[in-house]
N, C-alpha and C positions, 0 to 999 in steps of 0.2 A: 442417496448421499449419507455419509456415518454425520455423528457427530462433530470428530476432531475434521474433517473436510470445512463442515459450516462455520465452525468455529475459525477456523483460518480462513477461510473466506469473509466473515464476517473483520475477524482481524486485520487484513487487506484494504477492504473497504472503508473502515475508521480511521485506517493512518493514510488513503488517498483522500479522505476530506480534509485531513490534517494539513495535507497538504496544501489542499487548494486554499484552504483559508488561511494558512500562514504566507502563502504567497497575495493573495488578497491583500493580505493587510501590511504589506510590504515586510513583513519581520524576520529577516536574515535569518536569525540563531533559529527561532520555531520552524523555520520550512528546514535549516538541516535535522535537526533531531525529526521533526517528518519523517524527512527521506532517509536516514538513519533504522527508522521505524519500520517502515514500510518494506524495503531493502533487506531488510532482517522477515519480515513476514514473507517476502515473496522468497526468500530463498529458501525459508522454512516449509514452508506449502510444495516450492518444487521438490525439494528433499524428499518430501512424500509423497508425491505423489498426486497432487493437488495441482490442477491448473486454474491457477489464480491470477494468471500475466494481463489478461485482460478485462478490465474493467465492463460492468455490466453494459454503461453507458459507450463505451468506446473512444472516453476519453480519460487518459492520466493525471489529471491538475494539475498540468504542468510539470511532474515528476519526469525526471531521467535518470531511471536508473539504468545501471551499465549490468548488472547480476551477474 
């Protein structure tokens, strides 16, 4: 795997925690700018070539994104 892969994999990964903990903590505005985030990351990664869709763990926190 190159770099720019891990990097947007890594990218992905930080804005589905983003996720799960602004959904956690119940905060409306932080879980869109999340999924704003994240959304932005996965269509970036697929853009290139990157399959980033799914989470290591196999689960999204909660995210729905529509891509």
């Amino acid at each position: 795997m190159d770099g720019f892969a891990e990097a947007m994999l890594e990218r992905v990964r930080v804005a589905r925690e983003a996720v799960a903990a602004a959904g956690r903590a119940g905060d409306a505005y932080a879980l869109a700018v999340a999924c704003d985030e994240l959304d932005d990351a996965l269509r970036i990664a697929r853009a290139n070539g990157v399959d980033a869709d799914l989470p290591e763990d196999g689960d999204n926190g909660g995210a729905e994104t529509g891509g």
